[in-house]
Structures are given as C-alpha cells and as structure tokens.
mmCIF file of the N, C-alpha and C atoms, coordinates in Angstrom:
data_MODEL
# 
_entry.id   MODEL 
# 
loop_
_atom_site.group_PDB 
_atom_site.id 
_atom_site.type_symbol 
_atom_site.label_atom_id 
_atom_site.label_alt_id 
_atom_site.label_comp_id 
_atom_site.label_asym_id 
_atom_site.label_entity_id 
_atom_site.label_seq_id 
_atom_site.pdbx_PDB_ins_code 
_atom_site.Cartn_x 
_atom_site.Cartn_y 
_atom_site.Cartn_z 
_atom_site.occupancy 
_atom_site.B_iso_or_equiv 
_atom_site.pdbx_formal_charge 
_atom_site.auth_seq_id 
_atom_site.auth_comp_id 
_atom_site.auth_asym_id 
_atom_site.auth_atom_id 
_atom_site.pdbx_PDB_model_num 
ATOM 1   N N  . UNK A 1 1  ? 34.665 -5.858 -4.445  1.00 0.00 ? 1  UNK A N  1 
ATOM 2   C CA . UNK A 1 1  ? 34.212 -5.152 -3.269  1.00 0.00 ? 1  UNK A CA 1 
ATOM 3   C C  . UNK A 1 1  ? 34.052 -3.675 -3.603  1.00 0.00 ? 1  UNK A C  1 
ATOM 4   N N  . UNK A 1 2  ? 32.747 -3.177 -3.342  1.00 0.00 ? 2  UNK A N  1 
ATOM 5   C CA . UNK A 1 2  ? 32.453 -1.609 -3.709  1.00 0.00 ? 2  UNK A CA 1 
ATOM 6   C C  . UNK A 1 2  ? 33.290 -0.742 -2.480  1.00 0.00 ? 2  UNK A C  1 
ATOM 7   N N  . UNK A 1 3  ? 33.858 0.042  -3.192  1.00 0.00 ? 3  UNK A N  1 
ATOM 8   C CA . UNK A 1 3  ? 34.740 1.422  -1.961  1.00 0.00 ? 3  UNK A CA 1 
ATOM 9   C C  . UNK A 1 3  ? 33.576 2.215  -1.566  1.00 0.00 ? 3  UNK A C  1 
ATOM 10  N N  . UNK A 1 4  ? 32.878 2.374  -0.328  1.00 0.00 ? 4  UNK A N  1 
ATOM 11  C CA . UNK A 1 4  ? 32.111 3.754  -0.581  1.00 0.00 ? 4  UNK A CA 1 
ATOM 12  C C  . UNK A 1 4  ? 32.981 4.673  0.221   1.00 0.00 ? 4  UNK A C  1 
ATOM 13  N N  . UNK A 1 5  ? 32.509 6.089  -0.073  1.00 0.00 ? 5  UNK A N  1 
ATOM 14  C CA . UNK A 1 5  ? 33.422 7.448  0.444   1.00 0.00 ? 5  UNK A CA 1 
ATOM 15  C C  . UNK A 1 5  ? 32.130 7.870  1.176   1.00 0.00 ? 5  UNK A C  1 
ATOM 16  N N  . UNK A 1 6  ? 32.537 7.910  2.378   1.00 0.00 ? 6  UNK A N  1 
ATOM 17  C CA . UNK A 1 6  ? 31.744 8.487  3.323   1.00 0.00 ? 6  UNK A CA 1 
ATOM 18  C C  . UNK A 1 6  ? 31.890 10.245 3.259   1.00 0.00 ? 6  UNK A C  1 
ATOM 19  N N  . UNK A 1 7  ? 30.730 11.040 2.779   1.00 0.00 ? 7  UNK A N  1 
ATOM 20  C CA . UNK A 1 7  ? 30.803 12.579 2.244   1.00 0.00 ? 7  UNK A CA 1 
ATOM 21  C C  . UNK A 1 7  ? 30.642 13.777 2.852   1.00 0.00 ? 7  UNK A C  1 
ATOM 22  N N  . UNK A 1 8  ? 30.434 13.287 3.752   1.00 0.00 ? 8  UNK A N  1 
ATOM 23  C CA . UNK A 1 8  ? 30.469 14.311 5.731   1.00 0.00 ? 8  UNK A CA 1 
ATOM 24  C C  . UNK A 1 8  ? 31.609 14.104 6.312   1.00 0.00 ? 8  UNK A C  1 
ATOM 25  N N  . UNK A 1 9  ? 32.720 13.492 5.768   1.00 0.00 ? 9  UNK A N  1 
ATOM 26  C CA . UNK A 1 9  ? 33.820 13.096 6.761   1.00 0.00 ? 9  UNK A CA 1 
ATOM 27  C C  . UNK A 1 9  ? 34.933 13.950 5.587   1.00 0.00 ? 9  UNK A C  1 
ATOM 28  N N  . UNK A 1 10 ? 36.280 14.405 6.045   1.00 0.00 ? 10 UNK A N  1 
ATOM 29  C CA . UNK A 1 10 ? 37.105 14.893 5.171   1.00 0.00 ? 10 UNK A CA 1 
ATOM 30  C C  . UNK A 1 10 ? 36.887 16.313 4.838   1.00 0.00 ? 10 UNK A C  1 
ATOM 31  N N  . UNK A 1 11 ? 38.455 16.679 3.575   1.00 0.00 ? 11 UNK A N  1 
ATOM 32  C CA . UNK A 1 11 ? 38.086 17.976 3.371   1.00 0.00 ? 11 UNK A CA 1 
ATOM 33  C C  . UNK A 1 11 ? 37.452 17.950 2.033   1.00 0.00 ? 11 UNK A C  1 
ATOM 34  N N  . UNK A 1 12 ? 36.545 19.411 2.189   1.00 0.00 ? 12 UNK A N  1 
ATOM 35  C CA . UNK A 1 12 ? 35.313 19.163 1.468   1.00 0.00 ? 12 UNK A CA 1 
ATOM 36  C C  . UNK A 1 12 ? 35.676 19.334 -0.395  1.00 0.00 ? 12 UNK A C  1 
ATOM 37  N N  . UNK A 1 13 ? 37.127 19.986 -0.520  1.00 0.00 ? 13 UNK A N  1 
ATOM 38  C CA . UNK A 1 13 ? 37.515 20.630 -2.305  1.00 0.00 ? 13 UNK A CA 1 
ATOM 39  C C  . UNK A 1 13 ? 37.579 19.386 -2.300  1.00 0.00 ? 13 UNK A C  1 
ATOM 40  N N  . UNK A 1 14 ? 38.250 18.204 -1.719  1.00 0.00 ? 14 UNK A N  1 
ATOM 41  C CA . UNK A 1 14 ? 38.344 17.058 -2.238  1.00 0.00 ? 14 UNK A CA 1 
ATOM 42  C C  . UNK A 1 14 ? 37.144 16.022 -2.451  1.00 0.00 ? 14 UNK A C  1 
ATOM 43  N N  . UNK A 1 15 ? 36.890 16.286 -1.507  1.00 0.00 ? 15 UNK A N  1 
ATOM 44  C CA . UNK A 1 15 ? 35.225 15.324 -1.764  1.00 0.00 ? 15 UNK A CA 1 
ATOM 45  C C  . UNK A 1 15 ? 34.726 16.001 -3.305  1.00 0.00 ? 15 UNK A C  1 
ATOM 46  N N  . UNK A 1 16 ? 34.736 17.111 -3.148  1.00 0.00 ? 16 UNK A N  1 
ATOM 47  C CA . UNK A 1 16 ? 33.685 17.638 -4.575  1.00 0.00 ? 16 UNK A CA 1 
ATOM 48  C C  . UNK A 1 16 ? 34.131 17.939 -5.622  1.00 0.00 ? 16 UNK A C  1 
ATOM 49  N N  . UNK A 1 17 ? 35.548 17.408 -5.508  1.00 0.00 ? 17 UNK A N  1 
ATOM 50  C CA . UNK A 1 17 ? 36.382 16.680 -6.714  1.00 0.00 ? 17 UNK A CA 1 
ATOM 51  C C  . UNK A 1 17 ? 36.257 15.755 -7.457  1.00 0.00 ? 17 UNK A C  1 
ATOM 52  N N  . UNK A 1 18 ? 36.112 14.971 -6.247  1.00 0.00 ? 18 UNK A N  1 
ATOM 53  C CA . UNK A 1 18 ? 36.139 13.208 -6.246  1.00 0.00 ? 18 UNK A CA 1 
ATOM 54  C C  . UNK A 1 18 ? 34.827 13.022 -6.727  1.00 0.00 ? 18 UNK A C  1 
ATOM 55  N N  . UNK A 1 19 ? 33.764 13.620 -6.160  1.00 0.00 ? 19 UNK A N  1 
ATOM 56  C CA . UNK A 1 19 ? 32.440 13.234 -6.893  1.00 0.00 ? 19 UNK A CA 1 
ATOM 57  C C  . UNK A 1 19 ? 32.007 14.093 -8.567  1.00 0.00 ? 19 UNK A C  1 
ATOM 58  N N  . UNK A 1 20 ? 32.684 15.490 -8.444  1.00 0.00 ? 20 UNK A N  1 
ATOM 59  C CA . UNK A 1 20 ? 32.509 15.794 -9.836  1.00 0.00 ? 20 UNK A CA 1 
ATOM 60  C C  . UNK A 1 20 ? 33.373 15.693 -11.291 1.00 0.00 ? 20 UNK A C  1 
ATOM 61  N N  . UNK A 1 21 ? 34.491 15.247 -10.771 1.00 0.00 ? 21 UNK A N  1 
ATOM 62  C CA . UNK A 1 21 ? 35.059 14.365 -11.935 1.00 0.00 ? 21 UNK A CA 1 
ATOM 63  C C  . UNK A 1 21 ? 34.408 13.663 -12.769 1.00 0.00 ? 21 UNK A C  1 
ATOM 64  N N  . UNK A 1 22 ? 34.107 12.389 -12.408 1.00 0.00 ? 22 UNK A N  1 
ATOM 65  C CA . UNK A 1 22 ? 33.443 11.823 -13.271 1.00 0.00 ? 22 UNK A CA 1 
ATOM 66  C C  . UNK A 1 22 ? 32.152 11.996 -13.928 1.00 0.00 ? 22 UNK A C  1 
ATOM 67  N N  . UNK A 1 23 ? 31.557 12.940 -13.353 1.00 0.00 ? 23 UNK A N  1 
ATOM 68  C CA . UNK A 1 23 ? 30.755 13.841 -14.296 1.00 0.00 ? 23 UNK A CA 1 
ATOM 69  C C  . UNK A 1 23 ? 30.396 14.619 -14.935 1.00 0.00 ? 23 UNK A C  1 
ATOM 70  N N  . UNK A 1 24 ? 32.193 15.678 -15.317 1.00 0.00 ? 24 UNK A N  1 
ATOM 71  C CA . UNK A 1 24 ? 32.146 16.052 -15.910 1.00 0.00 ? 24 UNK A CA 1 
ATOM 72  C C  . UNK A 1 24 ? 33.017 15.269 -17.165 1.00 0.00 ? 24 UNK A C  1 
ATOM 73  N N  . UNK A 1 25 ? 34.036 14.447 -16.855 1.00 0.00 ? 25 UNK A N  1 
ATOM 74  C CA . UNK A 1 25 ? 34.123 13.667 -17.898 1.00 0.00 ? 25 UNK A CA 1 
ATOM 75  C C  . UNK A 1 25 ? 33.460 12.965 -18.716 1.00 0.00 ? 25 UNK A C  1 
ATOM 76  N N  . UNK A 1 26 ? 32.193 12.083 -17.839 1.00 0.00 ? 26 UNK A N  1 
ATOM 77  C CA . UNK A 1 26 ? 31.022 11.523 -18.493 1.00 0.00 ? 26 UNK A CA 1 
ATOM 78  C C  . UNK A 1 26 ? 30.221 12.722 -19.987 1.00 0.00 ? 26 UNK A C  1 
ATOM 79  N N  . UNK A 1 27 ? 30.538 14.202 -19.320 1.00 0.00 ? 27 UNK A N  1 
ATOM 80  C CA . UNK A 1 27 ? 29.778 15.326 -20.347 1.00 0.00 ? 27 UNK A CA 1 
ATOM 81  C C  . UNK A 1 27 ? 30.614 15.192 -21.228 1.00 0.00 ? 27 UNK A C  1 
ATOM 82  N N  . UNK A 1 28 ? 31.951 15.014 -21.285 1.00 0.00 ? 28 UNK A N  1 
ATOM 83  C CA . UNK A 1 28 ? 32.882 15.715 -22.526 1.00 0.00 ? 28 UNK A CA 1 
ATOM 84  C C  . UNK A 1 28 ? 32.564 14.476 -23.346 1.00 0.00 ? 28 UNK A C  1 
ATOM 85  N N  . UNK A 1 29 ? 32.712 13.250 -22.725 1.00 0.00 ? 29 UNK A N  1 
ATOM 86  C CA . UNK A 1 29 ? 32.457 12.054 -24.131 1.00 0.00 ? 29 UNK A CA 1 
ATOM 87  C C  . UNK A 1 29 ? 31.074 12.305 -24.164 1.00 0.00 ? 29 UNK A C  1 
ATOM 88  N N  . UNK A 1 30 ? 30.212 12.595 -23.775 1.00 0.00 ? 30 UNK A N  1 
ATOM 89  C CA . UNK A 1 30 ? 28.926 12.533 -24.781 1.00 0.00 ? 30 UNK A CA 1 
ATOM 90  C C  . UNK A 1 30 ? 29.181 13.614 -25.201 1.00 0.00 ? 30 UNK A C  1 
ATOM 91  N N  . UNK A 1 31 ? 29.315 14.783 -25.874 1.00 0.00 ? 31 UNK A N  1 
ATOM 92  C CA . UNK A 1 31 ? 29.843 15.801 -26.546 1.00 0.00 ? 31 UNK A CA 1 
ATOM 93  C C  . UNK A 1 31 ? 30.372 15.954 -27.573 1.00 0.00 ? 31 UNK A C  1 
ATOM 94  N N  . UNK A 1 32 ? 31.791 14.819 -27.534 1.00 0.00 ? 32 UNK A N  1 
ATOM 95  C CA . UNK A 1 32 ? 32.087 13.928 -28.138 1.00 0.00 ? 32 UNK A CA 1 
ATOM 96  C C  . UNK A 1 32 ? 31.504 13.640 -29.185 1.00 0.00 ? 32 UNK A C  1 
ATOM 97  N N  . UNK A 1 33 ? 30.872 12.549 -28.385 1.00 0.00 ? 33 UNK A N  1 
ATOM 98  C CA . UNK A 1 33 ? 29.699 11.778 -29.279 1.00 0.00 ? 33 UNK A CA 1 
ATOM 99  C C  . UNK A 1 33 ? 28.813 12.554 -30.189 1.00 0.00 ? 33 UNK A C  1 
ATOM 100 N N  . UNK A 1 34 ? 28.341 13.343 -29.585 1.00 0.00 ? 34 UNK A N  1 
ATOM 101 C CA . UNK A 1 34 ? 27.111 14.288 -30.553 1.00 0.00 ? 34 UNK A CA 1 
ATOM 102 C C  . UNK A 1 34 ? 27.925 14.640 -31.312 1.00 0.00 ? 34 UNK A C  1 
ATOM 103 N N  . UNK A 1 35 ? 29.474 15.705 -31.606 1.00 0.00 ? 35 UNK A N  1 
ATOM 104 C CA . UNK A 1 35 ? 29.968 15.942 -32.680 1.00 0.00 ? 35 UNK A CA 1 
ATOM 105 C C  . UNK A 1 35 ? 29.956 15.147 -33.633 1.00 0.00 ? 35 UNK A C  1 
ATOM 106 N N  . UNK A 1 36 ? 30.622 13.701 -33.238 1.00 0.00 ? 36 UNK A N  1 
ATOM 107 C CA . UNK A 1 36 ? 31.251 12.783 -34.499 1.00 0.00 ? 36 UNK A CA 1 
ATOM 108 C C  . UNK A 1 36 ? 30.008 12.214 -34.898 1.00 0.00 ? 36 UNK A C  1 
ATOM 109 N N  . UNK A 1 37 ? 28.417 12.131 -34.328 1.00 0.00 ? 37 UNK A N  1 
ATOM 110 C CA . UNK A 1 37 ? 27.257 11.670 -34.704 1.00 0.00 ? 37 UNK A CA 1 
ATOM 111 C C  . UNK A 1 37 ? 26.888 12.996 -36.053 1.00 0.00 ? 37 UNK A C  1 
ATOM 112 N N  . UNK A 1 38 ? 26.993 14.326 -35.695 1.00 0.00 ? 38 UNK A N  1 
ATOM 113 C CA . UNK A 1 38 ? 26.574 15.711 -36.206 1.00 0.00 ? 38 UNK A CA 1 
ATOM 114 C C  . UNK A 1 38 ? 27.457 15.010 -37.677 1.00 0.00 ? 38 UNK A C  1 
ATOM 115 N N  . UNK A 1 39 ? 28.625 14.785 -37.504 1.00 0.00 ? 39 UNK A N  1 
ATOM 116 C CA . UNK A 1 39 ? 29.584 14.958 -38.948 1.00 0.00 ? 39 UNK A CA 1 
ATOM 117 C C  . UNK A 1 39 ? 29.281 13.950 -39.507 1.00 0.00 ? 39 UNK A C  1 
ATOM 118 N N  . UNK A 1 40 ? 28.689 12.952 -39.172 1.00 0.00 ? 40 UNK A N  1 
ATOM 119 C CA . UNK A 1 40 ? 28.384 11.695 -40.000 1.00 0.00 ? 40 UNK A CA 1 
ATOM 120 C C  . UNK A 1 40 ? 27.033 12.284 -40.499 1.00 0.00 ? 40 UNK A C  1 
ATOM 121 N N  . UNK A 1 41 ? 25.736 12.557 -39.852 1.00 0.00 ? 41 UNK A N  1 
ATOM 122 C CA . UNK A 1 41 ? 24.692 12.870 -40.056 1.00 0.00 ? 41 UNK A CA 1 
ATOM 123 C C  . UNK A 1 41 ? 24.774 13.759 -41.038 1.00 0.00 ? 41 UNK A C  1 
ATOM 124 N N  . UNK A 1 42 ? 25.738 14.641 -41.225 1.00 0.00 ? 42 UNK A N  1 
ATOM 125 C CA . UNK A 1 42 ? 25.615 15.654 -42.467 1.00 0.00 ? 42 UNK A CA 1 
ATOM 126 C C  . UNK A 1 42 ? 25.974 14.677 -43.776 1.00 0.00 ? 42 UNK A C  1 
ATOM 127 N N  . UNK A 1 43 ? 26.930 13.963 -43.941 1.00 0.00 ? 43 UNK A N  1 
ATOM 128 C CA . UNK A 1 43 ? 27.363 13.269 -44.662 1.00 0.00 ? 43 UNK A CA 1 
ATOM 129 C C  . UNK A 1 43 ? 25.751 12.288 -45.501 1.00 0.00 ? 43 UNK A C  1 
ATOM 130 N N  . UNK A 1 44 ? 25.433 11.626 -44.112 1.00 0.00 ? 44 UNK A N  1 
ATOM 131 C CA . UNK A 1 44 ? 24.143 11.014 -44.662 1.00 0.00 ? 44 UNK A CA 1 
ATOM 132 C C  . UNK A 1 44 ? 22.736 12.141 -45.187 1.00 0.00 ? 44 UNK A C  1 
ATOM 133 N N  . UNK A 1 45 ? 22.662 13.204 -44.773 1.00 0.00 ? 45 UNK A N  1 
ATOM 134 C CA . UNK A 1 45 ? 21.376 13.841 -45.296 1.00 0.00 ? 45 UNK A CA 1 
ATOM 135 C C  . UNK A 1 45 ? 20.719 14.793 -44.579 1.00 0.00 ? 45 UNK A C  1 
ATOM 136 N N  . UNK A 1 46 ? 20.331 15.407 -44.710 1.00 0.00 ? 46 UNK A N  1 
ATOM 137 C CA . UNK A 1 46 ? 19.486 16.455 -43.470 1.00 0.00 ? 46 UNK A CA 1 
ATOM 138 C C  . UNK A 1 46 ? 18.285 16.091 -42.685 1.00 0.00 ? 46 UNK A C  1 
ATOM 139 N N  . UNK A 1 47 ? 17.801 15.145 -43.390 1.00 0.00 ? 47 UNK A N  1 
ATOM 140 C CA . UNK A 1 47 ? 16.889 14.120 -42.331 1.00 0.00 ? 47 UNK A CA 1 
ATOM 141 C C  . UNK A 1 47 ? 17.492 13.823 -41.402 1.00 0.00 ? 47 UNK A C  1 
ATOM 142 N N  . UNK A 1 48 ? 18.925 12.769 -41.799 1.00 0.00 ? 48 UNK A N  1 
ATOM 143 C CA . UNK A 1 48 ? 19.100 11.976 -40.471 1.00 0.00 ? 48 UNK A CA 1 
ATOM 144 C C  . UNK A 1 48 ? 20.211 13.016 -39.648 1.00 0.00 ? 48 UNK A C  1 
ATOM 145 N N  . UNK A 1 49 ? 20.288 14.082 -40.261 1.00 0.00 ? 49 UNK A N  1 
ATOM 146 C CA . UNK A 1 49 ? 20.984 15.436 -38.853 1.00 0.00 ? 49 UNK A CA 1 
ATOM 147 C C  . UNK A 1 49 ? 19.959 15.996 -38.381 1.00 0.00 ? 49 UNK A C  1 
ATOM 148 N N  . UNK A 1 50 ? 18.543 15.996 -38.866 1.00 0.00 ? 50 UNK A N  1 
ATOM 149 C CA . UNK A 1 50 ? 17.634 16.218 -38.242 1.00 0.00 ? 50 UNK A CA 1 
ATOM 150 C C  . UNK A 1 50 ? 16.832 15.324 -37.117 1.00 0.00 ? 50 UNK A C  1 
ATOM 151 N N  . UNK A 1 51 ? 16.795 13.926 -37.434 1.00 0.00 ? 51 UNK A N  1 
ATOM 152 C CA . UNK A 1 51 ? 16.624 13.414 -36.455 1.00 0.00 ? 51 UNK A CA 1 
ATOM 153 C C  . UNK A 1 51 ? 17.728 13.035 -35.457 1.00 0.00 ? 51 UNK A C  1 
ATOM 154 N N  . UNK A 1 52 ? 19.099 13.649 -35.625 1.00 0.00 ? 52 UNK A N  1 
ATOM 155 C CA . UNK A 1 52 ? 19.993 13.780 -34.798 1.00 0.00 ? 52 UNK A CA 1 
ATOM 156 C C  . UNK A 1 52 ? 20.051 14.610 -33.299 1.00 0.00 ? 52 UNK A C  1 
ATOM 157 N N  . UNK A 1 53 ? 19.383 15.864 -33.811 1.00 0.00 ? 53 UNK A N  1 
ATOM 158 C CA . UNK A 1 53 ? 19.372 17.121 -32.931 1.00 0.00 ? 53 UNK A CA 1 
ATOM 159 C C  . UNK A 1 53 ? 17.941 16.475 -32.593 1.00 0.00 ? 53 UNK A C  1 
ATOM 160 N N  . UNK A 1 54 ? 16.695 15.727 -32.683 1.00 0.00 ? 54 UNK A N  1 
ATOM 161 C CA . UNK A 1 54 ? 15.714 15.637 -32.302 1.00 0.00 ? 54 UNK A CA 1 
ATOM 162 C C  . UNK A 1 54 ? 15.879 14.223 -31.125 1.00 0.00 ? 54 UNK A C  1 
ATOM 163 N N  . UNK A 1 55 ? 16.738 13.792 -31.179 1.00 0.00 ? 55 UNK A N  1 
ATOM 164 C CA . UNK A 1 55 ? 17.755 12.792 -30.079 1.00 0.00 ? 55 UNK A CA 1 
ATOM 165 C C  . UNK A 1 55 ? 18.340 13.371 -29.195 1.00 0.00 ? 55 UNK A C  1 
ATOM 166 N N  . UNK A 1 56 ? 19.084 14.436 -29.100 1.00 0.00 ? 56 UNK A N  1 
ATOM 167 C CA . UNK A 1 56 ? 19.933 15.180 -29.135 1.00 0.00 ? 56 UNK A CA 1 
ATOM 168 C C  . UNK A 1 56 ? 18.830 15.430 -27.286 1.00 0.00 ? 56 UNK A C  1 
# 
C-alpha cells in the first residue's frame, strides 16, 4: 500500500525535509558513483575517462 503525504497540510520545515531528503541523498550516491567510475577510468586509459566525463 503506497503512503501518500498530503503537502498543504502540516508544518512546512518538515514537509521540505521529508521531500528533500531523498534527493539529496539520491545526489551523494551518484557522486559517488562518478568518483569510483573517474578512478577506474584513469586506470583503464584516457579514452575511457574521456568518454566518462562525456556521460557524465
């Protein structure tokens, strides 16, 4: 069963908590990601860190 949060009702630091959490967590793992992609990509060659940042 989906919870929805009704976003006109309540106090508002919490609502825009509740909704920006998970998007800023969603940023830090892709961030993440691009680092440990960047350190492998150097390892393999400057092509494929180049077509890294061209993903990117």
């Amino acid at each position: 069963m989906v919870r929805v949060t009704d976003m006109t009702h309540g106090r508002p630091i919490r609502l825009i908590l509740l909704f920006s959490l998970p998007l800023m967590l969603g940023s830090v793992f892709q961030q993440l990601y691009t680092i440990v992609d960047t350190i492998i990509g150097r390892g393999v060659g400057m092509q494929a860190l180049a077509s890294i940042g061209a993903a990117d």
